[in-house]
Backbone atoms as SQL, in Angstrom:
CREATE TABLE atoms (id INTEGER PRIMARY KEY, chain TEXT, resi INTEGER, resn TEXT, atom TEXT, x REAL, y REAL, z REAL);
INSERT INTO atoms VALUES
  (1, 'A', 1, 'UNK', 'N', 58.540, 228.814, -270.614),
  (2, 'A', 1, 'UNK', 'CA', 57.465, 227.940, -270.251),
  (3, 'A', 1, 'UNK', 'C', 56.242, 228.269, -271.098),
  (4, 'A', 2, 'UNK', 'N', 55.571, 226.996, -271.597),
  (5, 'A', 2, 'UNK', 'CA', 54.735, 227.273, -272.220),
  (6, 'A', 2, 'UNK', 'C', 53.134, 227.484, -272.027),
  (7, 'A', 3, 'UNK', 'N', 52.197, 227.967, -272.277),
  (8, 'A', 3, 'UNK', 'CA', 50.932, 228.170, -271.337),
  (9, 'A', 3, 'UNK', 'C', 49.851, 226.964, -271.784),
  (10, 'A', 4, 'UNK', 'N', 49.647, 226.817, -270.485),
  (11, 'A', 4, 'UNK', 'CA', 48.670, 225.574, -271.163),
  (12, 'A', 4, 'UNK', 'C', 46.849, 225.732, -271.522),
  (13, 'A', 5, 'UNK', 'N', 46.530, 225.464, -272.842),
  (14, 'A', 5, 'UNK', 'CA', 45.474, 225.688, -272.785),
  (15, 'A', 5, 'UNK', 'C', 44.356, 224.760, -272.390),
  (16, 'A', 6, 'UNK', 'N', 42.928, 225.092, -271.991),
  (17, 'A', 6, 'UNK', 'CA', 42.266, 224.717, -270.875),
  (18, 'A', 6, 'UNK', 'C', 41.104, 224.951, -272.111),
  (19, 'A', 7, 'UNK', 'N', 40.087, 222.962, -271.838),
  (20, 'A', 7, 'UNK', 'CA', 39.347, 223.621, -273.227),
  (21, 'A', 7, 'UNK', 'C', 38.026, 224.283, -272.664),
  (22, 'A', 8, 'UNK', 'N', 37.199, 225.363, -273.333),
  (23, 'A', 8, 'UNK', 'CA', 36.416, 225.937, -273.034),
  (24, 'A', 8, 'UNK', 'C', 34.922, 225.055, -273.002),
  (25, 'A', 9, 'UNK', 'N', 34.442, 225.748, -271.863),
  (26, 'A', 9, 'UNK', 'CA', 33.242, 224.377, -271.689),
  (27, 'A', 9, 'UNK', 'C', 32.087, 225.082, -272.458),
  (28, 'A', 10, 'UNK', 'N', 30.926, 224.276, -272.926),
  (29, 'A', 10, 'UNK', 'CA', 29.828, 224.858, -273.672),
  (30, 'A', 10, 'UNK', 'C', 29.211, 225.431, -272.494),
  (31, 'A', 11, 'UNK', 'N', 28.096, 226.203, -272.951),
  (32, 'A', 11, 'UNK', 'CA', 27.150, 227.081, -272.221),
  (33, 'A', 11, 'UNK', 'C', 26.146, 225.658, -271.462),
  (34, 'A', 12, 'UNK', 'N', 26.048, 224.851, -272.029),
  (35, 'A', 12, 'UNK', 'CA', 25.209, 223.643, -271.512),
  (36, 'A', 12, 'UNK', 'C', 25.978, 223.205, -270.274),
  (37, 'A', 13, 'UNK', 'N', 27.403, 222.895, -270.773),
  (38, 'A', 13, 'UNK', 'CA', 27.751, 222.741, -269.236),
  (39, 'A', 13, 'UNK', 'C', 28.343, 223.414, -268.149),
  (40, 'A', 14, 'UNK', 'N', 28.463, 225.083, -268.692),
  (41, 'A', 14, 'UNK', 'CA', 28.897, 225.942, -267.479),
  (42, 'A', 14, 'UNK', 'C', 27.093, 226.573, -266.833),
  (43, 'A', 15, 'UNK', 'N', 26.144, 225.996, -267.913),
  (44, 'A', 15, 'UNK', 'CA', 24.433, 226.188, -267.042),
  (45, 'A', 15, 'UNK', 'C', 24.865, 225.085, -265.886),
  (46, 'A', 16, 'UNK', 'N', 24.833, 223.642, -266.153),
  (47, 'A', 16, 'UNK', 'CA', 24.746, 222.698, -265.326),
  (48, 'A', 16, 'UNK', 'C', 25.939, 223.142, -264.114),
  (49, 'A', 17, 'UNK', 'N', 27.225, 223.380, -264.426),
  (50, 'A', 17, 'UNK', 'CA', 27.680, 224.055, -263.119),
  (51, 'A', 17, 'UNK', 'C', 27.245, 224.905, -262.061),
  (52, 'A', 18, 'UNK', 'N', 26.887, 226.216, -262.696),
  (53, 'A', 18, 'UNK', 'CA', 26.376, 227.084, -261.822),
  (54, 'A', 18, 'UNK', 'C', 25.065, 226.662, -261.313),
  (55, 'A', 19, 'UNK', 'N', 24.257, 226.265, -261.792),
  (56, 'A', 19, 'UNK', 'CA', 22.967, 225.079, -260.943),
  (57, 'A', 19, 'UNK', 'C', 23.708, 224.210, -259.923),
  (58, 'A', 20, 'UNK', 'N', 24.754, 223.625, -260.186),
  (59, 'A', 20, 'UNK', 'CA', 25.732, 222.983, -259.171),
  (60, 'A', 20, 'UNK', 'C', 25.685, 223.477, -257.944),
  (61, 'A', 21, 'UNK', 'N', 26.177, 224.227, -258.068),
  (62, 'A', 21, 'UNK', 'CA', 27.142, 225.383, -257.275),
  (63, 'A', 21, 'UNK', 'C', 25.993, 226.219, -256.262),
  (64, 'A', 22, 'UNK', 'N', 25.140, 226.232, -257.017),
  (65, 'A', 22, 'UNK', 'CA', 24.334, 227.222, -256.121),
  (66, 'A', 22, 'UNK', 'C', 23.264, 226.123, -255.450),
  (67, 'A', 23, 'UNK', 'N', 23.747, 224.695, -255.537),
  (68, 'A', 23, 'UNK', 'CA', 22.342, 224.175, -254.095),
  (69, 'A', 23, 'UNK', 'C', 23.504, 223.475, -253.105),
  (70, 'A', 24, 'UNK', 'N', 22.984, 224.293, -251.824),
  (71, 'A', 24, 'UNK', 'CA', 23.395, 224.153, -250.770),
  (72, 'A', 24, 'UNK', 'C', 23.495, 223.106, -250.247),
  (73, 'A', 25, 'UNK', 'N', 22.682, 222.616, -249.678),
  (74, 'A', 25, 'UNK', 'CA', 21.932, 221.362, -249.398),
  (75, 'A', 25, 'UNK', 'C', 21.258, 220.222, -249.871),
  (76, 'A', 26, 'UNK', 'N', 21.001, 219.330, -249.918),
  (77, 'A', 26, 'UNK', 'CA', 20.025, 218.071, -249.992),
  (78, 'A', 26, 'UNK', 'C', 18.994, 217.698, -249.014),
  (79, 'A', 27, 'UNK', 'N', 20.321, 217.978, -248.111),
  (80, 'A', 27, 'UNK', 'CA', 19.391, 217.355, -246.247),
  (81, 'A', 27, 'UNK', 'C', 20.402, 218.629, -245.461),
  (82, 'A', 28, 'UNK', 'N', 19.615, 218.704, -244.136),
  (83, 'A', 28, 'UNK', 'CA', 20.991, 219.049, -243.070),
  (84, 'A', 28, 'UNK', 'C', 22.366, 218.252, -243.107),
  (85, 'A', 29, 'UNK', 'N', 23.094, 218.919, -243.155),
  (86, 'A', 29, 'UNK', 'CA', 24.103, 217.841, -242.573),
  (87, 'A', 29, 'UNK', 'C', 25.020, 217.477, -243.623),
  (88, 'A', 30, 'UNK', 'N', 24.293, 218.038, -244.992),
  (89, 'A', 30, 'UNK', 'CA', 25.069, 217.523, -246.055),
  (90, 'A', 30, 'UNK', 'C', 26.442, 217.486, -246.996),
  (91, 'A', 31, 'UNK', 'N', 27.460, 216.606, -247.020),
  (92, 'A', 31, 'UNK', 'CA', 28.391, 217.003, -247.111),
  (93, 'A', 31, 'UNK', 'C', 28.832, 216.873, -248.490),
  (94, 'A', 32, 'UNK', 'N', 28.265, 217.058, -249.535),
  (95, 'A', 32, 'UNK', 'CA', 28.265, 216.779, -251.384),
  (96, 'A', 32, 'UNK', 'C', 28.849, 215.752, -251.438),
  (97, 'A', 33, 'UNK', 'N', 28.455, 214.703, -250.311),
  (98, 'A', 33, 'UNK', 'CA', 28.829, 213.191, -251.013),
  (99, 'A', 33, 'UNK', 'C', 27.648, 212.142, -251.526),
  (100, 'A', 34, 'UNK', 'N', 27.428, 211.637, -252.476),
  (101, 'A', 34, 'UNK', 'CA', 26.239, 211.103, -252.869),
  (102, 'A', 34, 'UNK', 'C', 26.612, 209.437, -252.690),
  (103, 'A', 35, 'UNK', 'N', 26.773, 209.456, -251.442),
  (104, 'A', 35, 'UNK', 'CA', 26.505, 208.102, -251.109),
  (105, 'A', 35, 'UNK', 'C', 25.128, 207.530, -250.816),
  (106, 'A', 36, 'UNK', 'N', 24.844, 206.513, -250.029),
  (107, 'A', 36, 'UNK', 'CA', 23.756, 206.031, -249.706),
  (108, 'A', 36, 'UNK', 'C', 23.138, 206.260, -248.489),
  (109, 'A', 37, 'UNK', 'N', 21.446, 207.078, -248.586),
  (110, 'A', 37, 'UNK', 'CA', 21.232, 207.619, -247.730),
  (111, 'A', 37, 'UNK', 'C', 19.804, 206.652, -246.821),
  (112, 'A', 38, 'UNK', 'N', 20.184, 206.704, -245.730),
  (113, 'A', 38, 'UNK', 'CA', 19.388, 205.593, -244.670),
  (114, 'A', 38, 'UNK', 'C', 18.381, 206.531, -243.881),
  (115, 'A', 39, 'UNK', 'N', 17.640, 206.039, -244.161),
  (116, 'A', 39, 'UNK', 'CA', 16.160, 207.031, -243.102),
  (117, 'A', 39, 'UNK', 'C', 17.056, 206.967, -241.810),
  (118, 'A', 40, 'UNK', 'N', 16.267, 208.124, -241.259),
  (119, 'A', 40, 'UNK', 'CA', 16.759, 208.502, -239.698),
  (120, 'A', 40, 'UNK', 'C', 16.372, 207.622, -238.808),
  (121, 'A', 41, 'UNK', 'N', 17.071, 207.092, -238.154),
  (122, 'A', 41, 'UNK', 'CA', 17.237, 205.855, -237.218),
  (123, 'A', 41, 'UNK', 'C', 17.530, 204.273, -237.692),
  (124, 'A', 42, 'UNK', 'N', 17.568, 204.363, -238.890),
  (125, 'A', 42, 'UNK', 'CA', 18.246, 203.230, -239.658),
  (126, 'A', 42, 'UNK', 'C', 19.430, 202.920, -238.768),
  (127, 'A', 43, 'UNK', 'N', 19.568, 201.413, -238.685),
  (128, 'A', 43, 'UNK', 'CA', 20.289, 200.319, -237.740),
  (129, 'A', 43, 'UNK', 'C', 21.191, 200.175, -238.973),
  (130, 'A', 44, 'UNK', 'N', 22.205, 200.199, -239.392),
  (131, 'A', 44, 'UNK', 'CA', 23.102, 199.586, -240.385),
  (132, 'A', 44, 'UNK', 'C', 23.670, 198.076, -239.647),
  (133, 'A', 45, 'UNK', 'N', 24.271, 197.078, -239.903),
  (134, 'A', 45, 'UNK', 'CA', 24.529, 196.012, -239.584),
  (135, 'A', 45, 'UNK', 'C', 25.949, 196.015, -240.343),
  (136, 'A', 46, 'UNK', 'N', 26.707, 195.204, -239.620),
  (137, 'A', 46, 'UNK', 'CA', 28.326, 194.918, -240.153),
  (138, 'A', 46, 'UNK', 'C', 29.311, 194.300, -239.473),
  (139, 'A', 47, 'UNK', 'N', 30.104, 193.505, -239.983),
  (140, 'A', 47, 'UNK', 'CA', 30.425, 192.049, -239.678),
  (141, 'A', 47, 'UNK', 'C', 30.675, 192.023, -237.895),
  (142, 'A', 48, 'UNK', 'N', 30.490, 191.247, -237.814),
  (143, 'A', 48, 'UNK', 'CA', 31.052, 191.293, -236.110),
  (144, 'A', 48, 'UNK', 'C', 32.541, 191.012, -235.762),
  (145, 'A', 49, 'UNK', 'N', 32.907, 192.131, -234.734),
  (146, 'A', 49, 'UNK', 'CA', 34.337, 191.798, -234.342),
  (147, 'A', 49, 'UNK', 'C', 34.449, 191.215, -232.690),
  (148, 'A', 50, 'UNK', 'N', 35.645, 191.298, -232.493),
  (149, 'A', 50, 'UNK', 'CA', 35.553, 190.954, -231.121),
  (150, 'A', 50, 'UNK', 'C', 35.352, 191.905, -230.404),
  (151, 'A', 51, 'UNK', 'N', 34.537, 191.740, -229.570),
  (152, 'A', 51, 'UNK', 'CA', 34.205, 192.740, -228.309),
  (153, 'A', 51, 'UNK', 'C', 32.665, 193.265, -229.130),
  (154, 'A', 52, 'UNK', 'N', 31.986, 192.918, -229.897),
  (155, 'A', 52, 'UNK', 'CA', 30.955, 193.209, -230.822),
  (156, 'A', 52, 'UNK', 'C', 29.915, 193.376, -229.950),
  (157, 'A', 53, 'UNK', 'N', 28.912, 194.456, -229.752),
  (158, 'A', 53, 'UNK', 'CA', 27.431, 194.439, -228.891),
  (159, 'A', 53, 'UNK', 'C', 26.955, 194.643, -229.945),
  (160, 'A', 54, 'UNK', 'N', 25.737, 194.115, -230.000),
  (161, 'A', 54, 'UNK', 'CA', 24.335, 194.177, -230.882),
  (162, 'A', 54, 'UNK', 'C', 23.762, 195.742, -230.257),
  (163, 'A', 55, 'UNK', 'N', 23.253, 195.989, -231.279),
  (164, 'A', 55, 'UNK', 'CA', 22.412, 197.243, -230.723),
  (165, 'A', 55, 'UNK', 'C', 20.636, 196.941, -230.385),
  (166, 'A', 56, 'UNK', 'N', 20.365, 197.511, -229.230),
  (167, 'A', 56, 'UNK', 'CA', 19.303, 197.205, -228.428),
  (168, 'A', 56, 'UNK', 'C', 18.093, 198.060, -229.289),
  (169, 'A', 57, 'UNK', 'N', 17.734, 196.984, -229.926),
  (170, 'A', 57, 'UNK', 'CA', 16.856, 197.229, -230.808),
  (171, 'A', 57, 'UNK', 'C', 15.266, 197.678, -229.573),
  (172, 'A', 58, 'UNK', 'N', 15.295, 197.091, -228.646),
  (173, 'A', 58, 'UNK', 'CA', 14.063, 197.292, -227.795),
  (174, 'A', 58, 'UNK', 'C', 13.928, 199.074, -227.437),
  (175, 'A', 59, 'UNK', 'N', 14.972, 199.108, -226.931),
  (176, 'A', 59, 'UNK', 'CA', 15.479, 200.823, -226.661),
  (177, 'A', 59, 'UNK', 'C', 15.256, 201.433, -227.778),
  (178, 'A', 60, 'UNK', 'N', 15.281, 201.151, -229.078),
  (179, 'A', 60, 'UNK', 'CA', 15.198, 202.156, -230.291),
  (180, 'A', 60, 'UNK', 'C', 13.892, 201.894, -230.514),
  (181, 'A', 61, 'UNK', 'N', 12.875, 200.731, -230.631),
  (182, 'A', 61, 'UNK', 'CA', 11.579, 200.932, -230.644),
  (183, 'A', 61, 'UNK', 'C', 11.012, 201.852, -229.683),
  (184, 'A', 62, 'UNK', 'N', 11.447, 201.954, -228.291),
  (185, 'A', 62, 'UNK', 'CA', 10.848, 202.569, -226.999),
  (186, 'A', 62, 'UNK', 'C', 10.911, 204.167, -227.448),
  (187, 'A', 63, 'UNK', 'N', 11.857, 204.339, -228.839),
  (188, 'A', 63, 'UNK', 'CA', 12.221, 205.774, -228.734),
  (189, 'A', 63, 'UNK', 'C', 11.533, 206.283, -229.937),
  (190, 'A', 64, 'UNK', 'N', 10.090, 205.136, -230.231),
  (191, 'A', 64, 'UNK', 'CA', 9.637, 205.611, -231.888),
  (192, 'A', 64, 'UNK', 'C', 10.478, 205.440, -232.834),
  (193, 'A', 65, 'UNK', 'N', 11.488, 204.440, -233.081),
  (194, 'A', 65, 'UNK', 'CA', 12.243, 204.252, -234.395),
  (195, 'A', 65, 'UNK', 'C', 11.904, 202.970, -234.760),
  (196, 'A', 66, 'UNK', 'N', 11.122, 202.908, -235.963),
  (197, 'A', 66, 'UNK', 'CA', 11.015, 202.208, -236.523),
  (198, 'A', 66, 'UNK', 'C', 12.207, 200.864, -236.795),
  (199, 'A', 67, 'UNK', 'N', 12.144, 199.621, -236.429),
  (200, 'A', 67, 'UNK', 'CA', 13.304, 198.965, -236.604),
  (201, 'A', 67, 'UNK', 'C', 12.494, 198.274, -237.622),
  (202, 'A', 68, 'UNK', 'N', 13.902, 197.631, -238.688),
  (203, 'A', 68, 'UNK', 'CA', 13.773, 196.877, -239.721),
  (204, 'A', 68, 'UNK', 'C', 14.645, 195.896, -239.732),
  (205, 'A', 69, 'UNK', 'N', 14.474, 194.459, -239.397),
  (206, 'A', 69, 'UNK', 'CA', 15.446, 193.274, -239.282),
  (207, 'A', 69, 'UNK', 'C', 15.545, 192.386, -240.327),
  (208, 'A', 70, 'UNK', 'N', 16.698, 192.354, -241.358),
  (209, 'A', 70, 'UNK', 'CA', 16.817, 191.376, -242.478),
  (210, 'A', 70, 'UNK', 'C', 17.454, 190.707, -242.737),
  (211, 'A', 71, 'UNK', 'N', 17.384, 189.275, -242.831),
  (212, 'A', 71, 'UNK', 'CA', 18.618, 188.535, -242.460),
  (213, 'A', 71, 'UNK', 'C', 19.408, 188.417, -243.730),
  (214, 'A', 72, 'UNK', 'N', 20.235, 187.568, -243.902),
  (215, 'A', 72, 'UNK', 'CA', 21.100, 187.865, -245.065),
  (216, 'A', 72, 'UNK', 'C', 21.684, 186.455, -245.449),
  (217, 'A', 73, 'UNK', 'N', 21.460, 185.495, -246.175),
  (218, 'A', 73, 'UNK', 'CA', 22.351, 184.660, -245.976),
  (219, 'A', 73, 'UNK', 'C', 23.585, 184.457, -246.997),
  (220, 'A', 74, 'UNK', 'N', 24.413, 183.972, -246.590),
  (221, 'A', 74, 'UNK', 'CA', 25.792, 183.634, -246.873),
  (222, 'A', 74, 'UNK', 'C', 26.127, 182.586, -247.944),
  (223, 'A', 75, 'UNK', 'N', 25.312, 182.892, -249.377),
  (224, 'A', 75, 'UNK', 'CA', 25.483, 181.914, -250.372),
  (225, 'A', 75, 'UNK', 'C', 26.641, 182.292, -251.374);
């Protein structure tokens, strides 16, 4: 069997690794996925199914969360 060689990375990008590597965090909670991140108490919206409740936007103002309502239309 033959050994396989593995190409050697420059110093530029084994710097940018170990900078990688060594931040923990972003936020609490964080799981090194760089998806899209929604302020805390952000309402996300998504298609309706059956048995669908709206979320009680009155209750989330009552609790200091800022609500943001945008409609969307279907062109």
């Amino acid at each position: 069997m033959s050994a396989t060689t593995l190409p050697t990375p420059t110093a530029a990008e084994l710097a940018f690794e170990l900078e990688k590597a060594a931040i923990t965090s972003y936020e609490e909670g964080w799981d090194r996925w760089d998806g899209p991140i929604y302020p805390i108490g952000y309402i996300q919206c998504r298609m309706q199914e059956d048995g669908y409740v709206a979320p009680n936007f009155e209750d989330a103002k009552a609790k200091g969360v800022e609500v943001k309502v945008e409609e969307v239309s279907a062109d």
